[in-house]
N, C-alpha and C positions, 0 to 999 in steps of 0.2 A: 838569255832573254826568255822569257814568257811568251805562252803560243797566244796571247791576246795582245798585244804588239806594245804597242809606248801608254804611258800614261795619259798621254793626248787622246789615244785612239780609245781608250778604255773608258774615258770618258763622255767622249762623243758618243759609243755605245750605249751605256748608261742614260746619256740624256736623250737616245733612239728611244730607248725604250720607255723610259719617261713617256715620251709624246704617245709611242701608242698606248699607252693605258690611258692616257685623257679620253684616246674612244670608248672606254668605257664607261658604263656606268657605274655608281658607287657600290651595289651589288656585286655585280659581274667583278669589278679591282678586289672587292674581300672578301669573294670566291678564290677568286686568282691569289691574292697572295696568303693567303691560309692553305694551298693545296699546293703551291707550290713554293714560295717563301718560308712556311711553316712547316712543311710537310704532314699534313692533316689528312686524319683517312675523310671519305666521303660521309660516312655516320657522325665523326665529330663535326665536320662542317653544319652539316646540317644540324645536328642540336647545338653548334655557338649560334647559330644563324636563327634559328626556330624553325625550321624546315626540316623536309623527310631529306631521308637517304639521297632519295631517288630524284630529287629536286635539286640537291647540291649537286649531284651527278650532270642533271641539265646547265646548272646554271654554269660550271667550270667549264662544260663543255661549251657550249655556245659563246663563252666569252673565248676562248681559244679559238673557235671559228672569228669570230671578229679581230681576232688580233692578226690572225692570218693572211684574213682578209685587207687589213690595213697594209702591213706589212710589205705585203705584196707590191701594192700601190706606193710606198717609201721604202725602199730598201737600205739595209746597214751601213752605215758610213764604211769604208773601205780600211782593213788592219794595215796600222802604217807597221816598218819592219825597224 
């Protein structure tokens, strides 16, 4: 078995984190999945996006702060075994 448990559970995570990206906004979600779905350094972010460097850099970050912050508030469905 897989250290993320049944396909049930793998799912329900999935759909965890579905719900927190709904807190963001549609910036902040293609910040986030460019830098971390993509793996985009912060200079390509920012010129697919039209923004500096150093803006992409805020914007992934504060979207990570908000997802934290949800998260926090909903935590993970539990790995079934």
């Amino acid at each position: 078995m897989d250290t993320l448990g049944t396909d049930e559970s793998r799912d329900q995570r999935q759909e965890w984190v579905a719900q927190l990206l709904k807190h963001l906004n549609a910036e902040q979600r293609q910040a986030i999945k460019l830098r971390i779905v993509k793996a985009r350094s912060y200079a390509e972010i920012g010129r697919m996006l039209g923004i500096s460097e150093g803006a992409a850099r805020v914007r992934v970050h504060r979207a990570l702060l908000r997802l934290r912050d949800v998260a926090e508030k909903q935590p993970p469905p539990p790995v079934a075994d």
